[in-house]
C-alpha positions as CSV (number, residue, x, y, z in Angstrom):
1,X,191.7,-47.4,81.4
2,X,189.3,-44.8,82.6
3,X,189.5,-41.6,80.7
4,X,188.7,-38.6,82.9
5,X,188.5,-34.7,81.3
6,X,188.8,-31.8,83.2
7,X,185.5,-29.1,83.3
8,X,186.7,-26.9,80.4
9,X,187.7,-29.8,78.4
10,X,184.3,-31.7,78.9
11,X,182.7,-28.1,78.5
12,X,183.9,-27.9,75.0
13,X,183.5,-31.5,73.9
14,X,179.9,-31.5,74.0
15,X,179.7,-27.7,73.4
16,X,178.3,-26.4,76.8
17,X,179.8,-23.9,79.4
18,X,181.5,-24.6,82.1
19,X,178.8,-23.8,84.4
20,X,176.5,-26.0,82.9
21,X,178.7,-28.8,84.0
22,X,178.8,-27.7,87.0
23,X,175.5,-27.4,87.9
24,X,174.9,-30.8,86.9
25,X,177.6,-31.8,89.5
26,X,175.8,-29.5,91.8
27,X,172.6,-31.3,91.5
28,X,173.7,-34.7,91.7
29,X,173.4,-35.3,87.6
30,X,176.9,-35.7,86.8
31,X,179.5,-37.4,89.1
32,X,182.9,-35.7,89.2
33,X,186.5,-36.7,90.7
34,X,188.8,-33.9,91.7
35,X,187.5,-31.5,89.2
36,X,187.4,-34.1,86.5
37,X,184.4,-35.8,85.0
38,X,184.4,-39.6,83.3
39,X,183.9,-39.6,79.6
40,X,180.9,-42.3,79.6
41,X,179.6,-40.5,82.6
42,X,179.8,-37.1,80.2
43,X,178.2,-39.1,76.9
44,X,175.4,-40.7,79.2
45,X,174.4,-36.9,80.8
46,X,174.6,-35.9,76.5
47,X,174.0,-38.8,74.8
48,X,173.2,-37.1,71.8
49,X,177.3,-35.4,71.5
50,X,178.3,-36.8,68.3
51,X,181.9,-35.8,66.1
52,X,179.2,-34.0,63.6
53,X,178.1,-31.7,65.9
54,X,180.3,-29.2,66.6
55,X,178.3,-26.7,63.6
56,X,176.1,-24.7,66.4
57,X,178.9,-24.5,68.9
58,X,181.3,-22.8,66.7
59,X,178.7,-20.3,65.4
60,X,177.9,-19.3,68.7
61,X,181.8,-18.9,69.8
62,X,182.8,-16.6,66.7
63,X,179.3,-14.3,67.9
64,X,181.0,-14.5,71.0
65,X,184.2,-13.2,69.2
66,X,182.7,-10.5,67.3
67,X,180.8,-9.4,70.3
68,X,183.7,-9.3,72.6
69,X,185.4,-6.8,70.0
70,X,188.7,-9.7,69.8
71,X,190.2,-10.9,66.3
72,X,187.3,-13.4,65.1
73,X,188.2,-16.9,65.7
74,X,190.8,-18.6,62.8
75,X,191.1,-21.7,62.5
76,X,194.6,-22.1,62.5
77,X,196.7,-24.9,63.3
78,X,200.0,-24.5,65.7
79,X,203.2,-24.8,64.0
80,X,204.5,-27.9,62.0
81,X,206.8,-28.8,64.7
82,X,204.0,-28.4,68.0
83,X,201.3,-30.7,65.3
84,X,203.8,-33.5,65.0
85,X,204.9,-33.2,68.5
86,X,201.1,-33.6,69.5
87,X,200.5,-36.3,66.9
88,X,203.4,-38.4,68.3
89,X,202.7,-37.7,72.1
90,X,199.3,-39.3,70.9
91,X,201.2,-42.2,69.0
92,X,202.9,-42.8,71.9
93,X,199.9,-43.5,73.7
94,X,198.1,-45.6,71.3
95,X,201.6,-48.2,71.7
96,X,201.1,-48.4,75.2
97,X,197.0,-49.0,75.0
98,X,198.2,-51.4,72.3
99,X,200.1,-52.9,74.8
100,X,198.1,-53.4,77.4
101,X,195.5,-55.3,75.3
102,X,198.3,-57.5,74.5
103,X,198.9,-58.0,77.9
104,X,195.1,-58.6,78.4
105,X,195.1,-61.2,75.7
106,X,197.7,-63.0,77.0
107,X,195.8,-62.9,80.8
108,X,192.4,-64.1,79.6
109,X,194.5,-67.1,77.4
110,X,195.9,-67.7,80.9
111,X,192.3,-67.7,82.3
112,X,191.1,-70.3,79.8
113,X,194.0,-72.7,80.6
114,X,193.6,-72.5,84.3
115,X,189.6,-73.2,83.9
116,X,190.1,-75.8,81.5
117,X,192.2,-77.6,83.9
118,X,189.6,-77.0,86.6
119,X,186.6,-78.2,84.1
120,X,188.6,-81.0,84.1
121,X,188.6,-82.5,87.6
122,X,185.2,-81.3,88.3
123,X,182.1,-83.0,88.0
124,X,178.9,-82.9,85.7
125,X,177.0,-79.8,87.4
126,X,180.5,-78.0,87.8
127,X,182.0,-78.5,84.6
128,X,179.0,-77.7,82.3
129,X,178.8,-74.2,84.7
130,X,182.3,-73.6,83.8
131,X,181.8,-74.8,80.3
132,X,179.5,-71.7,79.7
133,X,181.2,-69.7,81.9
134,X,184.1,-69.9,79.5
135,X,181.7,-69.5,76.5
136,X,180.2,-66.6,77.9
137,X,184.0,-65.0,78.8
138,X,184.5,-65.9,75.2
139,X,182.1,-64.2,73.6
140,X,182.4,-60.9,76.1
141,X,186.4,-60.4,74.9
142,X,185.3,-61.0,71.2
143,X,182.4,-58.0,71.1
144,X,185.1,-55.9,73.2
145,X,188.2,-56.5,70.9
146,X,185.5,-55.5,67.7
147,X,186.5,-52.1,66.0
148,X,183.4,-49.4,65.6
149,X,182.3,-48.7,69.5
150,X,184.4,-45.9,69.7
151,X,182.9,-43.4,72.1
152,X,182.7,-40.6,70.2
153,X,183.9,-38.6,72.9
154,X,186.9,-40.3,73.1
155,X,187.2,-40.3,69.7
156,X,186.4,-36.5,69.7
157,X,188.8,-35.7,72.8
158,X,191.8,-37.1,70.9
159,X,191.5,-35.2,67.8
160,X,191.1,-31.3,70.3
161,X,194.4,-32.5,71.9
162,X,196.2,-32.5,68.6
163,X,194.2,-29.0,67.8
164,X,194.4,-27.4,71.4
165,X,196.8,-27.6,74.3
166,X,195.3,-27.6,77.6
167,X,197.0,-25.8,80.4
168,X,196.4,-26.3,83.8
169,X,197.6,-22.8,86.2
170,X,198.6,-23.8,90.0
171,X,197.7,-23.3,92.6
172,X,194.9,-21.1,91.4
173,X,193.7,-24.1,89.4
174,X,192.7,-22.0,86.0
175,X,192.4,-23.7,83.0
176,X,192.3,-22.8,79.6
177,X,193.0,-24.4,76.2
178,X,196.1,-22.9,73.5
179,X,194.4,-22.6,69.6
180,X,196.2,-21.9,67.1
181,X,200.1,-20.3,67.4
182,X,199.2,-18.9,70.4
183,X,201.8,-18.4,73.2
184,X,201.0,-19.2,76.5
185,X,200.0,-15.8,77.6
186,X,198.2,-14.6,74.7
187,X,196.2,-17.9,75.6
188,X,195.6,-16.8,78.9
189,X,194.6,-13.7,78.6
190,X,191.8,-14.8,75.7
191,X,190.4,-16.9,78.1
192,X,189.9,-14.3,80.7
193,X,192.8,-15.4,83.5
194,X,195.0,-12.5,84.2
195,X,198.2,-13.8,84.6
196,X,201.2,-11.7,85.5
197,X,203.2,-10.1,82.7
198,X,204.4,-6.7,81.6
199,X,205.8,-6.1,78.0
200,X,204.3,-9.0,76.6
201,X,207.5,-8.7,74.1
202,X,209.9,-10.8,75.9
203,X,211.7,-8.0,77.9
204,X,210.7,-7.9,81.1
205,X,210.4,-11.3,82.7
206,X,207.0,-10.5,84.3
207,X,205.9,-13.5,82.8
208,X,208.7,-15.9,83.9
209,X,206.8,-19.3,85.4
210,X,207.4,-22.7,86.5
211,X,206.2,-25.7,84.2
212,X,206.0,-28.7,86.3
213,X,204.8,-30.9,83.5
214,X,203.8,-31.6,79.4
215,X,206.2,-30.6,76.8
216,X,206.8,-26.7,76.1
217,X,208.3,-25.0,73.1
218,X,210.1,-21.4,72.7
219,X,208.6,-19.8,69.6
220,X,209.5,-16.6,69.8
221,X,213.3,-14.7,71.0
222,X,213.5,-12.9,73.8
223,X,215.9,-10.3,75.3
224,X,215.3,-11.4,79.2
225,X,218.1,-13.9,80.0
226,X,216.4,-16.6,82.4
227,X,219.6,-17.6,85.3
228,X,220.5,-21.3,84.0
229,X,219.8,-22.5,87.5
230,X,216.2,-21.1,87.0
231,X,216.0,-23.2,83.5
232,X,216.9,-26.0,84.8
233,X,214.0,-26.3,87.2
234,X,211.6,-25.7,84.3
235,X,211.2,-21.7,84.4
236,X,210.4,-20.1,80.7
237,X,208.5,-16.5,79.5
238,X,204.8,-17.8,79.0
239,X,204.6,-14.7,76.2
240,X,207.8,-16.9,74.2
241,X,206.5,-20.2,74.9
242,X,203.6,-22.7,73.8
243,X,202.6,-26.0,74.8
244,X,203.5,-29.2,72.9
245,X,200.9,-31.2,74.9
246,X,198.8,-31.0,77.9
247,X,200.9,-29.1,80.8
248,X,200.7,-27.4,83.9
249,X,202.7,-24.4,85.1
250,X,203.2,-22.9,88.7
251,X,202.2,-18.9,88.1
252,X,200.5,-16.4,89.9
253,X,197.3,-14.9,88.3
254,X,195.4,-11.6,89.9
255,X,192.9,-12.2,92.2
256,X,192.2,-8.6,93.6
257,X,192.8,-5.1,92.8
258,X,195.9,-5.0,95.0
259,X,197.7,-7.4,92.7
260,X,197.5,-5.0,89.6
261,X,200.1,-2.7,89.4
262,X,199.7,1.2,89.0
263,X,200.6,1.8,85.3
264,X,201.2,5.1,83.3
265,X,201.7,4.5,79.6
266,X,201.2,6.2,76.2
267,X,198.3,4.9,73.4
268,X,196.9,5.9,70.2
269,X,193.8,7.1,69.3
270,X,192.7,4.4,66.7
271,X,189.2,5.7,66.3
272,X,186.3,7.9,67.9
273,X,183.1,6.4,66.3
274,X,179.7,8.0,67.1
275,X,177.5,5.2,68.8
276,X,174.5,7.4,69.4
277,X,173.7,11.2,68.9
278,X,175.7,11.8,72.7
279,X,178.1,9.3,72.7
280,X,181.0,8.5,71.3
281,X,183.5,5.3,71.3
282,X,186.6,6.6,72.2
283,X,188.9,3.3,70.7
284,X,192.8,3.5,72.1
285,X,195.2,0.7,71.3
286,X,198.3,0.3,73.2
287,X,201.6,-0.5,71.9
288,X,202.7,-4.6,70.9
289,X,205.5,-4.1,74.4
290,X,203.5,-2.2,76.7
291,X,200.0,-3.3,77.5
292,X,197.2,-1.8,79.9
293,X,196.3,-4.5,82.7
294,X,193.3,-4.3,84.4
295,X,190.5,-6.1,85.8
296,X,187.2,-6.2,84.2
297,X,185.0,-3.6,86.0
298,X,187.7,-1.4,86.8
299,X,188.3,2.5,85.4
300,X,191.7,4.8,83.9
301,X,192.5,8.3,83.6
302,X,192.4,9.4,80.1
303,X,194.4,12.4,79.2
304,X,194.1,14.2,75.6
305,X,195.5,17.4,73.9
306,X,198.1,17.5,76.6
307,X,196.2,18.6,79.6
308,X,192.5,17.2,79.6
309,X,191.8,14.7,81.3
310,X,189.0,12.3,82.6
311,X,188.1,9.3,84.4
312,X,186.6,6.9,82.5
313,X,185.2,3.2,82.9
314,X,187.0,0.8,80.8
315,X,184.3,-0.9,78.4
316,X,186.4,-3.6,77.0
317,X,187.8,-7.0,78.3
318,X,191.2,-7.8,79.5
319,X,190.8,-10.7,77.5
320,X,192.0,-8.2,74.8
321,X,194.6,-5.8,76.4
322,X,196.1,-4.0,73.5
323,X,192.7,-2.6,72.6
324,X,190.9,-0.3,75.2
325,X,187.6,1.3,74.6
326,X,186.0,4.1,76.5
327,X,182.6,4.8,76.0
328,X,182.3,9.4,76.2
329,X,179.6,11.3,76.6
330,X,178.7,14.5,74.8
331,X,178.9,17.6,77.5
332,X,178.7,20.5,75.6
333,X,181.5,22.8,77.8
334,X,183.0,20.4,79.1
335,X,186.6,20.8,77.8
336,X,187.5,16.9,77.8
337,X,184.2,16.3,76.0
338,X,184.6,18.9,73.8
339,X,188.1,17.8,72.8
340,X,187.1,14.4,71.5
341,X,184.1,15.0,69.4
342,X,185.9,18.1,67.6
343,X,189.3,17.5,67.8
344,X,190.9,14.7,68.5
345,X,192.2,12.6,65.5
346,X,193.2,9.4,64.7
347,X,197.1,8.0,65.8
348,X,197.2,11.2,68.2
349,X,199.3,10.5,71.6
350,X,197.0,9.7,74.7
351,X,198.5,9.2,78.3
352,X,196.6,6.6,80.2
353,X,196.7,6.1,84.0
354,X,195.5,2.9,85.8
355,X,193.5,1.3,87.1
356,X,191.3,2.1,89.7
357,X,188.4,0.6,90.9
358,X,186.9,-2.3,92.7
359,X,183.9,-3.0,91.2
360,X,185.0,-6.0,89.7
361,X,183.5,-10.0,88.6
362,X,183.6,-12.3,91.8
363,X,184.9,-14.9,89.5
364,X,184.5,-18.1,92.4
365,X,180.8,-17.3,92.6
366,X,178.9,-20.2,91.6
367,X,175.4,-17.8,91.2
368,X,173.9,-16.7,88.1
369,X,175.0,-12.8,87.4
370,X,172.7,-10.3,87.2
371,X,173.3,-6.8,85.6
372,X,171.8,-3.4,85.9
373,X,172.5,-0.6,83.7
374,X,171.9,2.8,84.3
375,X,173.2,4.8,81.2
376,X,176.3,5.0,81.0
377,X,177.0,2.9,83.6
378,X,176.5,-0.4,80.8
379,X,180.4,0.8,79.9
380,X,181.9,-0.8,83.2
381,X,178.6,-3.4,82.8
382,X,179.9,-4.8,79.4
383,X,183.3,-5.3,80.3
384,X,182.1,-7.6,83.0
385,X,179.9,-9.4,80.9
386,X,182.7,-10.1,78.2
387,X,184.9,-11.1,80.9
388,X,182.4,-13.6,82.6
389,X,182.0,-14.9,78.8
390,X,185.7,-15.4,78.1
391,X,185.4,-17.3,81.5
392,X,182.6,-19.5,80.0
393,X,181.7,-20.7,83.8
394,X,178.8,-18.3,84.5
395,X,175.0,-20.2,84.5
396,X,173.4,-18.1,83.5
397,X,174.2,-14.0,82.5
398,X,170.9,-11.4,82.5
399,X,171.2,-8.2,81.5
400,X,169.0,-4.9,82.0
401,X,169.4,-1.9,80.5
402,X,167.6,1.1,81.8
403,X,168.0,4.6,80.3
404,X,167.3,8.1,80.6
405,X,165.7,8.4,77.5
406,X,166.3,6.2,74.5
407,X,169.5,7.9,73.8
408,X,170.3,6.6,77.2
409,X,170.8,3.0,75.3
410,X,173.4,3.8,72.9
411,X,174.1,0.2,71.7
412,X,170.9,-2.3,72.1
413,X,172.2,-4.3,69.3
414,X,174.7,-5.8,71.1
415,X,172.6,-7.2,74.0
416,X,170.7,-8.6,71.3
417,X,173.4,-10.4,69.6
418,X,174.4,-11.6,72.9
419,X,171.2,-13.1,73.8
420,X,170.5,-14.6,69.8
421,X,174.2,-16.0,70.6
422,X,173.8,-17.4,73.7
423,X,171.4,-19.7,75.3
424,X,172.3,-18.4,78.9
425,X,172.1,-15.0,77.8
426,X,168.9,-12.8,78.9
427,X,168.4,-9.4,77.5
428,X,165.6,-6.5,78.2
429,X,166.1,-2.6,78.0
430,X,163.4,0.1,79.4
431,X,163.1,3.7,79.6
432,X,162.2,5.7,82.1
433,X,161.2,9.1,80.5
434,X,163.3,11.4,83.2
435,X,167.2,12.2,84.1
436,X,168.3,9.2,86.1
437,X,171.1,11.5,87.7
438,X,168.6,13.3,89.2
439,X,166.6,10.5,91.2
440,X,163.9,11.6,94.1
441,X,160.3,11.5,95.1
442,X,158.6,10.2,92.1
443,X,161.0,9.7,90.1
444,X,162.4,7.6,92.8
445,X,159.2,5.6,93.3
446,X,158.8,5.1,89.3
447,X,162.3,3.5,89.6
448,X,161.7,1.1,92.5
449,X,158.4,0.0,90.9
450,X,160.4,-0.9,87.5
451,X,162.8,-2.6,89.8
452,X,159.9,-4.4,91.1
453,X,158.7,-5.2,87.5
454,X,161.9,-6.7,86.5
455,X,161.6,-9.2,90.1
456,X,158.2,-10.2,89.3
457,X,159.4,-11.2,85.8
458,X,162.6,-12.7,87.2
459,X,162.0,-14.0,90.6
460,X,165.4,-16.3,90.6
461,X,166.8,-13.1,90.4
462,X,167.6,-13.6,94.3
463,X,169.2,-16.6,93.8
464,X,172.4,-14.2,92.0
465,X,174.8,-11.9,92.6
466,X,173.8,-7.9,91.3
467,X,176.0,-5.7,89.5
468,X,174.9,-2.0,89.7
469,X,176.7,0.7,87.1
470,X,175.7,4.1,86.3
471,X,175.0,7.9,87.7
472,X,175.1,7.6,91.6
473,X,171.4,9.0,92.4
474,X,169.8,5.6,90.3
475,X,172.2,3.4,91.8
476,X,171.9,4.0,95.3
477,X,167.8,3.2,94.8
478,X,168.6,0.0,93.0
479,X,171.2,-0.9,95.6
480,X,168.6,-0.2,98.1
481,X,165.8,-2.0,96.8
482,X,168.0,-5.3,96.6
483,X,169.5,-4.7,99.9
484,X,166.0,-4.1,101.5
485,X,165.2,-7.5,99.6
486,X,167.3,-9.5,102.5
487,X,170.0,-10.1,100.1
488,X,174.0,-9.4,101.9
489,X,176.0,-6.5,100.9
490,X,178.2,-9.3,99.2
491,X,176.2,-10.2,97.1
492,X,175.1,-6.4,95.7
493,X,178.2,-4.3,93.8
494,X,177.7,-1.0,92.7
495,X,180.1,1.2,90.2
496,X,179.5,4.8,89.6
497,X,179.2,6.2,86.4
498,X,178.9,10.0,85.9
């Protein structure tokens, strides 16, 4: 029986993204079928994936964790009930492989008969042919009946389905994988796919889908009653439901601005942290039933001490909702500014307005991804590298920092951890010694030369797609320079960042 995988499953078996997959489709490396990829045809592109191996991948996933500012990765197992659900589903399977070898024996016994008989009316030449012939079939069904040629993919595959369900969105055809207790949602939303939802809690019914097939399991109550004709065609609430084994569901997941709603809700300040001498981490977290959704890229009004307010890039991942982190520089006079480095304390009230914004991650894009920091502007930048990395499909990710001044690159550590984390992961920060909101003459040529330096030492940098962040005057050169480059407007996105 051939055993096909699907991208994200082969991605995490031998411990790759799935971009790397796909680039070996791309180039002719790596046949693939539908979107699914053979298991010898996966071992024979990494013949060195063994069951042992799995030490390097898991580091680099809980850096990824860390970095992403999510709960680090725990390795726990779903519920009693879901484990031996998964383990029998599996059982299951093993009876009718069982089976079908049986089935086989009894066929090839029939074989032997039936060229017996024929060796038996045949002459010398004929008969000794099919005298080794049968020999030869022989010993061919005794190597493949012998235990210990597992592939160890197989092998391997079969012990992440007990561990992880995998869940299969249509029509969009997002994947992802459920660790752990995980609902459905929560899942989702780890891996980066914004599917629809509202209180999370159980309430609303935002979250109502379709499963078409695989096993589900309710494991948490909910208030929203679901019309019995609607249950009986396989609707549930993905935020009170996990999967029992492999499924798919029929649900809508955001695409573009437009399908993110206009939300006004209430947070608390969990922290203000000082990441540099001038800027501060402004760290909100939303309440359990009424959660901030938002594309990665995009901005929110931020309102404080009742009637100061600001617009501000959000700098964390919708991967992790609840948690929203703003990234505010010091303006001495400016009464928002002002506000949070003197005054505002921890578990005060904030209103929060959102989002807006289309500089976002063109998630179909097959390119590498390329991104430019001016500043500030790394706020909007970081939260589309976390949510191209929750993705796990991007080739290859480079990142440039450029600042003002080195106060300008209030948190090189994490591009750092980043790139020592990641082997597709490419780092570099320079200074350019003025104000980059205040571009012209020769400050603009000294910028356009960098921009020139960074080419020459990246010159598949073409090849991608460009995301621009930060004070207007520096973007407008860099989008400039690229654009003069012969590369399309579709291919450039710029975000401003005061």
């Amino acid at each position: 029986m051939v055993h096909l995988l699907s991208l994200s499953r082969a991605a995490r078996l031998v411990g790759v993204t799935r971009g790397a997959l796909q680039k070996k489709i791309q180039n002719g490396e790596m046949p693939s079928f539908d979107g699914t990829v053979k298991v010898d045809d996966l071992l024979s592109v990494y013949p060195d994936a063994q069951l042992e191996n799995n030490v390097e991948f898991d580091r680099v996933r809980l850096i990824k964790e860390k970095s992403f500012g999510k709960r680090v990765f725990e390795r726990a197992l779903p519920d009693a009930e879901v484990l031996a659900a998964r383990v029998t589903e599996l059982s299951t399977e093993l009876a009718n492989s069982q089976t079908q070898v049986r089935q086989f024996n009894i066929l090839l016994d029939r074989l032997k008969i039936r060229l017996g008989e024929i060796e038996g009316q045949s002459k010398d030449a004929l008969a000794n042919a099919l005298h080794d012939f049968k020999t030869w079939l022989n010993n061919e069904a005794a190597a493949a009946m012998q235990p210990g040629y597992a592939n160890p993919l197989a092998v391997r595959d079969s012990i992440l389905r007990v561990m992880a369900a995998h869940v299969r969105v249509l029509p969009s055809g997002h994947d992802f994988f459920i660790d752990g207790p995980d609902s459905i949602l929560e899942a989702a939303l780890r891996a980066g796919i914004p599917l629809n939802y509202g209180c999370s809690g159980g309430n609303c019914g935002l979250c109502k889908a379709k499963v078409v097939s695989g096993q589900i399991k309710k494991i948490r109550n909910h208030d929203y009653v679901i019309p019995e004709a609607q249950k009986q065609q396989g609707y549930v609430l993905l935020c009170s439901s996990t999967a029992v084994t492999d499924v798919e569901i029929e649900a809508p997941v955001a695409g573009s601005v437009q399908d993110i709603p206009f939300q006004q809700l209430s947070a608390k300040v969990k922290t203000v942290e000082p990441l540099s001498q001038n800027m501060a981490l402004l760290h909100l977290q939303m309440p359990r039933t009424s959660r901030l959704r938002f594309l990665a890229g995009q901005y929110a009004t931020v309102q404080v001490g009742k009637s100061l307010s600001a617009d501000l890039p959000i700098a964390s991942c919708p991967c992790d909702e609840r948690n929203l982190h703003f990234h505010v520089r010091r303006m001495p006079g400016n009464l928002f500014s002002d506000y949070i480095f003197n005054h505002l304390e921890s578990n005060e009230a904030v209103d929060v307005e959102g989002p807006q914004g289309e500089f976002i991650l063109q998630e179909k894009s097959p390119r590498p991804l390329y991104f430019i920091a001016f500043d500030a502007g790394f706020a909007p930048i970081k939260s589309l590298i976390e949510h191209a990395m929750s993705l796990d499909a991007a080739e290859a990710i480079h990142l440039y920092w450029i600042g003002s001044d080195g106060e300008g690159i209030y948190m090189p550590n994490m591009g750092r951890a980043w790139a020592d984390a990641l082997d597709n992961f490419f780092f570099s920060s320079r200074i350019t010694g003025y104000d980059l909101r205040a571009v012209s003459g020769k400050r603009e040529a000294n910028l356009r030369a960098m921009l020139e330096e960074i080419l020459e030492g990246c010159p598949d940098l073409q090849s991608g797609d460009i995301y621009i962040a930060g004070p207007g005057s520096a973007v407008e050169v860099a989008e400039d320079f690229f654009l003069n480059l012969g590369l399309p407007k579709s291919r450039v996105f710029t975000g401003l960042v005061k």
